[in-house]
N, C-alpha and C positions, 0 to 999 in steps of 0.2 A: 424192493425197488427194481424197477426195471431197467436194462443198459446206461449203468450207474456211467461208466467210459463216455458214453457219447453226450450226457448231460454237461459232465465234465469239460469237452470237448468245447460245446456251444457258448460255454460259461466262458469260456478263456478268448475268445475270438473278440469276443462284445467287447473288452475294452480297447486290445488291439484297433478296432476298429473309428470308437471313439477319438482315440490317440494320433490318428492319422488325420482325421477331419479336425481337431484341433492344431495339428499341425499343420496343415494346408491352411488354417485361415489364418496362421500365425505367419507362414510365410509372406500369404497373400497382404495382409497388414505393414510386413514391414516392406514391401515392396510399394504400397501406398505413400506409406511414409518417406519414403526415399525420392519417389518422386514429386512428392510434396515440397520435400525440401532442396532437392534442384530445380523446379519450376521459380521456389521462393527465391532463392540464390541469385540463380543466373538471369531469371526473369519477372522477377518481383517488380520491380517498377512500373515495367512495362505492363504486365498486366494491373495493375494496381491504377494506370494512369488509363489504360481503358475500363476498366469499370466506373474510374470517377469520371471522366466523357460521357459514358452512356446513361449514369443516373442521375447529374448534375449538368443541367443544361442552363445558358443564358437566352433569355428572352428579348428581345431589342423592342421599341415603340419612337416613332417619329416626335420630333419636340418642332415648336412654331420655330418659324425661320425668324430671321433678322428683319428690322424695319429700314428705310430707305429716307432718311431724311435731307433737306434743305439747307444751306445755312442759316436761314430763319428759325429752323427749328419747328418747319410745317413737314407734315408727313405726304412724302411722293409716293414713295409703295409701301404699302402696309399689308395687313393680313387680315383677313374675314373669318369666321368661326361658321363653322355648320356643324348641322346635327347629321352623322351619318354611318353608313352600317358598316360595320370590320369582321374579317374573319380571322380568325386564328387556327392554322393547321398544327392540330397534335401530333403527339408521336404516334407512329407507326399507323397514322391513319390511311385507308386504303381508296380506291378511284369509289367504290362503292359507296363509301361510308360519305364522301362528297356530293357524289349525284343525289344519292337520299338528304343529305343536308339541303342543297342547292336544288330539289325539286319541293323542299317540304317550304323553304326562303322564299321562294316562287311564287308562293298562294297569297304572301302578303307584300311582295316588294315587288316594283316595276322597274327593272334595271334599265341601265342608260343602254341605249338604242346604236349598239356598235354592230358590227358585221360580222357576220358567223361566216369562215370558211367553209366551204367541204370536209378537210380533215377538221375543223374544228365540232362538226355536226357529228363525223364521228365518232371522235371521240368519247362526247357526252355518250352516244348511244351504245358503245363498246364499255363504257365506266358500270354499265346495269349488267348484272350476268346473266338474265333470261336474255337480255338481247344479244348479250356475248357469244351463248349457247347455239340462239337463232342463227347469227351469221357463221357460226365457224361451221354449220354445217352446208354454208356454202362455197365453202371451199375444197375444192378437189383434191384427192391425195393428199390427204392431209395427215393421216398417219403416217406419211413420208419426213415431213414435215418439224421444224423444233415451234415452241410456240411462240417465240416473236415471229417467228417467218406467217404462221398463222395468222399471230396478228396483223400483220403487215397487209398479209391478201384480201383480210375483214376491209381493213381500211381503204382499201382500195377498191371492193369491190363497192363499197359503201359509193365511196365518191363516185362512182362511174353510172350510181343506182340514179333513179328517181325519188326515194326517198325524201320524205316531205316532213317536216317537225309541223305541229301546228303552235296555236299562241304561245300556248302556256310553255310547252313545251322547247319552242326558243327562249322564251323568257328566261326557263329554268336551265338553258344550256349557257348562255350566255355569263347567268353566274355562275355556273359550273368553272365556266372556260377560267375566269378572275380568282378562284380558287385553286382551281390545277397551275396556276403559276405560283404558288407562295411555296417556300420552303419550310422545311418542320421548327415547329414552332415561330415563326415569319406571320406577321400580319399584314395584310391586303386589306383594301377597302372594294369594298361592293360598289356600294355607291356613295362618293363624295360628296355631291351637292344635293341639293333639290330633292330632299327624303322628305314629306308627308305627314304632319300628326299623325295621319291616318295608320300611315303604313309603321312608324313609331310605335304607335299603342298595340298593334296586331301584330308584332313584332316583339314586345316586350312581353306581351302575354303569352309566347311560345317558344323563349329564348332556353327553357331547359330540353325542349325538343329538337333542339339545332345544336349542336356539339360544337363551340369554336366559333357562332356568329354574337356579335354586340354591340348596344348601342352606344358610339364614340363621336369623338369630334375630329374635324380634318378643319385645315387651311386652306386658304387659295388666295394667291398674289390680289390686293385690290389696290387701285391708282384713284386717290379722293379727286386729285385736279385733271384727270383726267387721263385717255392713252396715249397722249401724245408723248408723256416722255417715256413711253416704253421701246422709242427709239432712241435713246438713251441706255437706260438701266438694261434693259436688253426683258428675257422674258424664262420664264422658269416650267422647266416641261412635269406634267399630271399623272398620276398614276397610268391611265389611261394610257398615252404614250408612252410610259416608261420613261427609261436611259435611254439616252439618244445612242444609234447602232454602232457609230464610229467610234465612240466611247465605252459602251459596255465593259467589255471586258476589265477596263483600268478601272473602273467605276466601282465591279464585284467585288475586285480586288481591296480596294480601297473601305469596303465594309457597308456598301450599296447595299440593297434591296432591287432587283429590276421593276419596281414599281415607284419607287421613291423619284421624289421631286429634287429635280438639279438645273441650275443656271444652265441655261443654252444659250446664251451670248452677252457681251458686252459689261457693265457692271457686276449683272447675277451669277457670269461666270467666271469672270475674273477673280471674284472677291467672297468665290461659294465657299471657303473651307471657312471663311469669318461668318457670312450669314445663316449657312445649315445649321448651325448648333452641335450635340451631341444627343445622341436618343437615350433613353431612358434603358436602365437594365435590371430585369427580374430572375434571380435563380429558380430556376424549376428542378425539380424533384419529379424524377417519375418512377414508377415501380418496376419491377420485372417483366411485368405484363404490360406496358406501356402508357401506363394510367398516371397523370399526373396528381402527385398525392401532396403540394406543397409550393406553394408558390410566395419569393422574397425579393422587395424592393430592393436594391442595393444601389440604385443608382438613380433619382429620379429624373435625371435629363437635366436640358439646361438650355435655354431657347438661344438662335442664334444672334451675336453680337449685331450692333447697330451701324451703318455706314452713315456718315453725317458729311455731307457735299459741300465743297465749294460753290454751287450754282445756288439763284437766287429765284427761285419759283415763279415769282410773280414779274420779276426782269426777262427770267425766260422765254417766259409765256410772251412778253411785250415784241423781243427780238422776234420769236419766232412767226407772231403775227406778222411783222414788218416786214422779214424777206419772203413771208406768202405774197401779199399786199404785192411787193415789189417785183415779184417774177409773174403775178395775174394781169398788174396792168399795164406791162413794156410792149406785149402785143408779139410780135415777129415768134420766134420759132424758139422761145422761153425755153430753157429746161431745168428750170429752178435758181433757189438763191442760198445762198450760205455765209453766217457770220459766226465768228469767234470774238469773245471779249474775256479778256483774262487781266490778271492783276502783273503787272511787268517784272516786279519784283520778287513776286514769291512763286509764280506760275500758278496761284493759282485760277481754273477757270469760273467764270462767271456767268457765263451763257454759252450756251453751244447749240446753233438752231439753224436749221438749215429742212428744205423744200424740192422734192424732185417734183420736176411738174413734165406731163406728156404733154410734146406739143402739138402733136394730132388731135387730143381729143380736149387738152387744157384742164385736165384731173393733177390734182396735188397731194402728193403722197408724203407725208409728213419723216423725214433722213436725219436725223442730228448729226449720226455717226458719218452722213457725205464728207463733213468738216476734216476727215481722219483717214477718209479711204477714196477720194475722188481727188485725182490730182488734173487744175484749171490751167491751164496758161493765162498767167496773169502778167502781161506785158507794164513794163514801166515799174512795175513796183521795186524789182530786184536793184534797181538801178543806187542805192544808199549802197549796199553789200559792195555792186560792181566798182563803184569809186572807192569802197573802202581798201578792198584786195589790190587796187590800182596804189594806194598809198604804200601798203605796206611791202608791197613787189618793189618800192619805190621808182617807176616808171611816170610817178608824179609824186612832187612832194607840197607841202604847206605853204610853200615861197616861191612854188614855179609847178602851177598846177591852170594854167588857160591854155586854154585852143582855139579856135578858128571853128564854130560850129555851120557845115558847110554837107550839101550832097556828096556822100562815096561814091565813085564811080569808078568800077572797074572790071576788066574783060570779062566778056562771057556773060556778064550779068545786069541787071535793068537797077539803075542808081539806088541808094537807100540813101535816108534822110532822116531827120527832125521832122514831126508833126506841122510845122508851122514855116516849113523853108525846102518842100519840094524844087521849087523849080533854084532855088539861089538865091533869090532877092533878098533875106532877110540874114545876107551871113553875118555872123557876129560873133565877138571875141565872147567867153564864156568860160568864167571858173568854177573849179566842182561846184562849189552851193548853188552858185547860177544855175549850171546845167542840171541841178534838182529842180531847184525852180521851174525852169522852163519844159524839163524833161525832155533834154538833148538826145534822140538817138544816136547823131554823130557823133558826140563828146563819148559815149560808152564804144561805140565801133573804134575809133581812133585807140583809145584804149587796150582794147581786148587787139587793136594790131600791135602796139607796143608791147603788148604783155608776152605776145606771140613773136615779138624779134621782128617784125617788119616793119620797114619803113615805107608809107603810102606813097605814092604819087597816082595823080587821075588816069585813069584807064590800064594801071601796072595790073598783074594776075599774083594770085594769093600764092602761085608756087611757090616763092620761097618762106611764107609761114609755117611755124613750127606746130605739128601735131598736137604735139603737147598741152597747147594753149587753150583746151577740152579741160584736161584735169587739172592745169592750174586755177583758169574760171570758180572750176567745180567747188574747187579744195578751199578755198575762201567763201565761195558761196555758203557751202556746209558747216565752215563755223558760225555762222548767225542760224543755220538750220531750215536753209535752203537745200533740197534734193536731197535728207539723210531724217529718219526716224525721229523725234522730239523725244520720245520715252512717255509719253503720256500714258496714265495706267487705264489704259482701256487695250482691250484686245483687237486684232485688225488695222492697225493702222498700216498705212501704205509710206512709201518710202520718196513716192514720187514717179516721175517717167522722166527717162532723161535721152537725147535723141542720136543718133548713130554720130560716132567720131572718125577721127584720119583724115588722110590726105584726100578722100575723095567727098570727105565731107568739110573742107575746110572752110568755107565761106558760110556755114551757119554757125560759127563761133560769132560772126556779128551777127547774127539773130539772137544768140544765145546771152551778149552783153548790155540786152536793153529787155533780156525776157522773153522772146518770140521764139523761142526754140522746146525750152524744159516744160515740164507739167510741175504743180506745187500743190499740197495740201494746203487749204484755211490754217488749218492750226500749221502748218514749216513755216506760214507767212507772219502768221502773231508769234510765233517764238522767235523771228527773223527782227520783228517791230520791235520787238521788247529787248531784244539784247542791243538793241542801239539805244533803247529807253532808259535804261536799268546801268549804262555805259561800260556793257562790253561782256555780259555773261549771260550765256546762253543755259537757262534755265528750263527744266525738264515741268512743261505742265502735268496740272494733277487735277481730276474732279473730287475727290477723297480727300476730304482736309481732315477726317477725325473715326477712330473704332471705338464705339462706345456700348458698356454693355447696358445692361436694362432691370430697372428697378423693382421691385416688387409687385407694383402697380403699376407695371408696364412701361415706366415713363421711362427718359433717357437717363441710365446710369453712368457709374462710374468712367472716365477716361481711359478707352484703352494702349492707344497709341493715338499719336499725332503729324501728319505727314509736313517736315519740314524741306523748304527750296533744295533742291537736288539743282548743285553747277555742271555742269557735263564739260563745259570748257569758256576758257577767258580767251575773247578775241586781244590779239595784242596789238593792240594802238595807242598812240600818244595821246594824249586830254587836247595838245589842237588838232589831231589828225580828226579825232572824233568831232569838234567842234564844228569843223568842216561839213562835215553831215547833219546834224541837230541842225543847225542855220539855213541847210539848205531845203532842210523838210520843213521848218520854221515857215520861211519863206515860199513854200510853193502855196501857204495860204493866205499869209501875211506881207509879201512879197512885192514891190514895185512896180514890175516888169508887166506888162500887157500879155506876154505869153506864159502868166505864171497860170497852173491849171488847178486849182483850189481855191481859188477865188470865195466863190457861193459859200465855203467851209468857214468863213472870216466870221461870222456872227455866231458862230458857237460859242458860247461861255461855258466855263473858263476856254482860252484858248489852245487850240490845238495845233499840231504838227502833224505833214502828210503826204503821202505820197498816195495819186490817185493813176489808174491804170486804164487805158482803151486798148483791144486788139478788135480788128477787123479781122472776124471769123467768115463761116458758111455752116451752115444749121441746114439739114433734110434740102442741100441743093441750092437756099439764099443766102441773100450777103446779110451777117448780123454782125454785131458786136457785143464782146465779153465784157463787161465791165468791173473794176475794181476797185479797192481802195483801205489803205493799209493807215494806220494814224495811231497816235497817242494824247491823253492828254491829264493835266494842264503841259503845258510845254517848259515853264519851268520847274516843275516837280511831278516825273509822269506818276499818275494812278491807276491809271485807266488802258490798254491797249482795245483796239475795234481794228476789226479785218474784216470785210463783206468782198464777197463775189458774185455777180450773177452774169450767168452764159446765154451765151443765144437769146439778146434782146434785139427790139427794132433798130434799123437806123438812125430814129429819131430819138432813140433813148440815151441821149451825151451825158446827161447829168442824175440819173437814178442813182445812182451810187452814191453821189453827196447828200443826195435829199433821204436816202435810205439810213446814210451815216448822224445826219443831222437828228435825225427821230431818237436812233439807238442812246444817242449821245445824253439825251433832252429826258430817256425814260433812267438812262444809267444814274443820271443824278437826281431824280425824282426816288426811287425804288432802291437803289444799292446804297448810294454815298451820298451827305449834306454838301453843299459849294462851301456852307459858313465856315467849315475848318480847312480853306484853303487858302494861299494868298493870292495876289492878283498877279497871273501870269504874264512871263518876262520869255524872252528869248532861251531855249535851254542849255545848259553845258553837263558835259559830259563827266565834271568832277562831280555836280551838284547829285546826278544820276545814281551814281557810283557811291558816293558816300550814302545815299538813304536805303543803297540797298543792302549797306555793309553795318545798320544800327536797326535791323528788320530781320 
C-alpha cells in the first residue's frame, strides 16, 4: 500500500466534514423554527386575518328597489326588468386583460352613446401595451423619469395628439371606460336597457371568451300613471350618472358602489335606506394565483321595502289638472297654481299639486313639491291665527272683543283700510267672527296696535309702538304653523320669508296683521286650517302612511311600520275663544252680511268653512292679483282641509279661487270620501273638533 498516513488522513476529514453541514442545517432549522413561532406568537392573528382577506372575498349584486304605492293600492312607481350585460372584475385583473375583454364585447354589443374624453381616449389606448410601448417612446428623457411620471407624459401627450379612435374602436373604449370603474370583484352594467336578441345570442355564444362579462337583469324606475308625479317622489340616478358628486363620498362609505342607483330628491331620497333593499352576498374563494376557484351564496338579497302613500292617485291627478286649468285661463302674468288637501286630523296628505307656468311664453311645468318650498303672500288668510293670538294676548277677550272698523290714518303714510270701506262710508261696529266674515283689515291693524301697546288716534305716528310687536305677531302665528317648518317628511321644505323688523320697520306690523307682509308655504297654510279644524293641534303632515315589505309574488306584504299623527304643539285657547273663530270662518260663507267674501262657496255640499284671500300684486311690471283661499270641510265635523293659491292672475280674475275650490271639493268626495257617512253640516265647535281628533 502506498502512503497508507495520507489515506488515513482523507478518511478522517469526510466525516468532520459531514458533521458541520449537518450542523449548519440544524442550526439553520431551529432558527426557522424560532422565528416561526414569534411570528405565530406575537403576530398570528394578524397575519392569519390577512390571509383570510385575501382568499376569502364577498361579492355584493344589486336587489330591485322598493315599489311606490297609493293609498288605493295602485302602483306610482314601480320597477321595469331588462335584459342586460354586467361585468364583473376579478381579482388581480389587469388594464390589459379589460381592453382585451372590452374590445372582444365590442364586436357584439353597441354601448350606449356617452362621451369619451380625451383622457378617457387615453386611457383605453395606454390599457394595450403595443400602444403603451408606442407612446412612451415619445416621451423625452424618460430614462430620467419614474413610471407614472411616464405615464403621465403618455397621457398628455395623447391629449394634445390628433389621434382619432374610429367606430369600433370608440365603441370598444367606451366599454372599456364602464369597466375601469368597477372595483375587484364589484359589478357594473355595460348596458342597462335596450340590449338586443341580437346582440344577447352573440353574446352568449362567446361569454367563455370574456372573462367577468354576463347575461343579467337591471331595474329602472317606471311611473304607470304617468311623470307627472315624479315631482313628487322625486327621481333615482343610473348607473350611468352614478352617485351624485356632493354625496359620493358618504354614499362609499355607506357600502355604495359609484355606479349604483340612489334617490336624488324628495320621496326616493328621503326614504332610500327603506326602498334600496340589501344586495345579495357571494363568498368567493380565490387561489394564490388569483383564480377564483369557488363561488357561495350566503346572502341572497332582499328587494327593497314598499312606501304606501297617503295621496290618492286619481284625486291627484283631478287636483293637479285643476290648478293647470286655473293658472292657463286667468290670463294676466300667471305664474302657476298650487293646492294642498290633507286629512285635519291625522295630517295626513291627500293631494299635493301644484303648476309653475312662464308667463312669457305660458309653458306649464308640472312642481308638486312648489307646495313645500315657494313661500305666496297670501293676504287675508292669516287673519283666524291674527284674532286668535289677539285673544289669548288678551288685548281682546269673548265678552269685549268689537271695534269700529274704520280707515288707519296715520303720519307719514297714505290711509289703510278694509277692502269695502276705503274712503269711510261703510264704518261699522265688528266683532272678531264679523271681521272674519267680512275680512276686516282694520279690525287686524287695531289689533296688531294693541298688541304693540299703542293707542291709535288718526294722524298720531307709530313712534311709540313697541318693536316687539314683530315677534309677538310671529310667536302665535307659528303655533298654528304659519312662518315655521310643518315637519312634513319630505326633504326641502322652506320655512317661509318673513320681512325686516324694528323701529324703522314699524308700520308694516299692520301689513303684517291681515297678511301683506310675510310669505307662507301651501302646506304652513293647511297645517295653519287644520289646527283650527282639528281644535287647536297643530299636526305634522305626512305623505308616507305605511312601510310594507313585499310578498313572494311581489304583491304588498307584510306591515312594516305605520306613521301615526305626530302633535308638535297645542295652541292654548278656550272651546269659546275658539268658537269665535269656527263662526267666523263659518260665516264668511254662510254669513248675512253683504260684505261676507265667500258667498259663491254656499252651495258646496256638505258645507264648508273659509277664509278666501286677494293681494293686489305686480307681476313682470303689471298690476295682478294673488289669489287664495284656505277652508275646511263639513264644517261640523272637519274631514277634509283644501288650500289653493294662485299668483299673478288678471285683474278680472276675483273669483278663481272659489270656482277652483268648488271643483277640488266636488272631485274630493267623488274619488276619496262617500257624503253617505256624514251628517248634515251644522255650524262648528271647537269641542266637537277636538274630541274626534282625540278617538282617531
Amino acid at each position: 500500500m502506498k502512503n497508507p498516513k495520507k489515506f488515513r488522513q482523507q478518511k478522517s476529514e469526510l466525516p468532520f466534514r459531514l458533521n458541520l453541514i449537518f450542523f449548519v442545517v440544524f442550526a439553520l432549522l431551529l432558527l426557522l423554527v424560532g422565528q416561526l413561532g414569534y411570528l405565530q406568537i406575537l403576530y398570528g392573528s394578524k397575519l392569519q386575518a390577512e390571509v383570510n382577506r385575501t382568499d376569502n372575498t364577498v361579492e355584493t349584486n344589486n336587489v330591485q328597489r322598493g315599489v311606490i304605492y297609493d293609498s288605493t293600492g295602485k302602483v306610482l312607481v314601480g320597477n321595469t326588468a331588462h335584459q342586460a350585460v354586467s361585468y364583473t372584475k376579478g381579482v388581480n385583473v389587469l388594464a390589459q386583460d379589460m381592453f382585451d375583454v372590452a374590445n372582444s364585447l365590442g364586436k357584439y354589443l353597441k354601448a350606449d352613446d356617452t362621451t369619451l374624453t380625451r383622457t378617457d381616449i387615453a386611457n383605453d389606448l395606454l390599457a394595450d401595451s403595443k400602444n403603451s410601448k408606442y407612446y412612451e417612446k415619445k416621451v423625452a428623457n424618460r430614462s430620467n423619469l419614474s413610471s407614472k411620471a411616464i405615464q403621465e407624459k403618455e397621457i398628455e401627450y395623447i391629449k394634445s395628439s390628433k389621434v382619432k379612435l374610429s367606430s369600433k374602436e370608440e365603441n370598444a373604449a367606451r366599454i372599456f371606460k364602464i369597466m375601469s370603474g368597477a372595483y375587484q370583484l364589484s359589478t357594473v352594467y355595460i348596458k342597462e336597457t335596450n340590449v338586443s336578441s341580437q346582440e344577447l345570442s352573440k353574446i352568449g355564444e362567446h361569454l367563455s371568451e370574456m372573462p367577468g362579462v354576463k347575461i343579467s337583469t337591471s331595474w329602472t324606475r317606471s311611473y304607470p300613471g304617468g311623470d307627472d308625479i315624479k315631482s313628487l317622489t322625486g327621481t333615482v340616478s343610473s348607473s350611468k350618472t352614478g352617485l351624485p358628486s356632493d354625496e359620493v363620498n358618504t354614499l362609499l362609505a355607506e357600502g355604495y358602489a359609484r355606479n349604483d342607483s340612489v334617490g336624488q330628491s324628495y320621496l326616493e331620497k328621503q326614504y332610500e335606506s327603506v326602498l334600496k333593499g340589501t344586495k345579495s352576498q357571494t363568498a368567493v374563494q380565490v387561489s394564490s394565483g388569483g383564480q377564483i376557484v369557488k363561488r357561495v351564496q350566503q346572502y341572497a338579497g332582499k328587494k327593497g321595502d314598499n312606501l304606501v302613500l297617503t295621496i290618492n292617485s286619481k284625486f291627484q291627478e283631478k287636483v293637479q289638472k285643476i290648478m293647470k286649468e286655473a293658472s292657463q285661463n286667468a290670463g294676466g302674468q300667471s305664474t302657476g297654481g298650487y293646492a294642498v288637501v290633507m286629512n285635519p286630523k291625522t295630517g295626513a296628505v291627500i293631494a299635493l299639486a301644484g303648476a309653475d307656468r312662464n308667463p312669457s311664453t305660458g309653458k306649464m311645468t308640472d312642481n308638486a313639491l312648489a307646495t313645500i318650498n315657494e313661500p305666496i303672500v297670501m293676504v287675508s288668510l292669516d287673519k283666524g291665527a291674527m284674532i286668535s293670538g289677539a285673544l289669548m294676548d288678551g288685548v281682546i277677550s269673548t265678552d269685549n272683543n268689537t271695534l269700529i272698523d274704520k280707515p288707519i290714518k296715520l303720519a307719514g303714510t297714505s290711509s289703510k283700510s278694509s277692502w269695502f270701506n276705503s274712503s269711510g262710508s261703510a264704518n261699522m261696529a265688528v266683532d272678531a267672527s264679523k271681521a272674519l266674515e267680512v275680512s276686516s283689515n282694520s279690525y287686524m291693524m287695531q289689533l296688531a296696535m294693541k298688541e304693540g301697546g299703542f293707542n291709535y288716534s288718526s294722524g298720531a305716528g307709530l313712534s311709540g309702538m313697541n318693536p316687539n310687536v314683530f315677534s309677538k305677531l310671529r310667536g302665535y302665528f307659528e303655533q298654528f304653523g304659519l312662518g315655521t317648518k310643518t315637519g312634513i317628511d319630505i326633504p326641502g321644505e322652506s320655512s317661509g320669508y318673513k320681512g325686516p323688523t324694528g323701529s324703522a320697520n314699524i308700520g308694516k306690523a299692520l301689513d303684517l296683521s291681515f297678511g301683506n307682509y310675510d310669505a307662507y308655504t301651501t302646506i304652513q297654510v293647511a297645517q295653519y286650517m287644520s289646527t283650527i279644524a282639528n281644535g287647536g293641534y297643530r299636526i305634522a303632515p305626512h305623505v308616507v302612511e305605511q312601510i310594507r315589505s313585499s310578498k313572494k309574488n311581489g304583491k304588498l306584504g307584510a306591515v312594516q311600520s305605520t306613521t301615526s299623527p305626530t302633535v308638535l304643539n297645542q295652541v292654548d285657547m278656550t272651546s269659546a275663544q275658539r268658537k269665535l273663530i269656527t263662526d267666523g270662518l263659518y260665516d264668511v260663507v254662510h254669513g248675512t252680511s253683504k260684505y261676507k267674501t265667500g258667498g259663491p262657496l254656499a252651495g258646496i255640499s256638505p258645507g264648508i268653512s273659509a277664509k278666501t284671500g286677494t293681494a293686489q300684486t305686480t307681476t313682470n311690471g303689471k298690476s295682478t292679483v294673488t289669489l287664495s283661499l284656505a277652508s275646511y270641510a263639513p264644517s261640523n265635523d272637519p274631514q277634509v282641509v283644501v288650500v289653493l293659491a294662485l299668483p299673478g292672475l288678471g285683474l278680472d280674475a276675483e273669483s278663481d279661487n272659489m270656482t277652483a275650490a268648488k271643483e277640488i271639493y266636488s272631485a274630493y268626495w267623488k274619488y276619496v270620501q262617500s257624503k253617505s257617512t256624514l251628517t248634515n253640516p251644522t255650524k262648528a265647535t271647537s269641542e266637537t273638533a277636538a274630541q274626534n281628533l282625540n278617538t282617531n
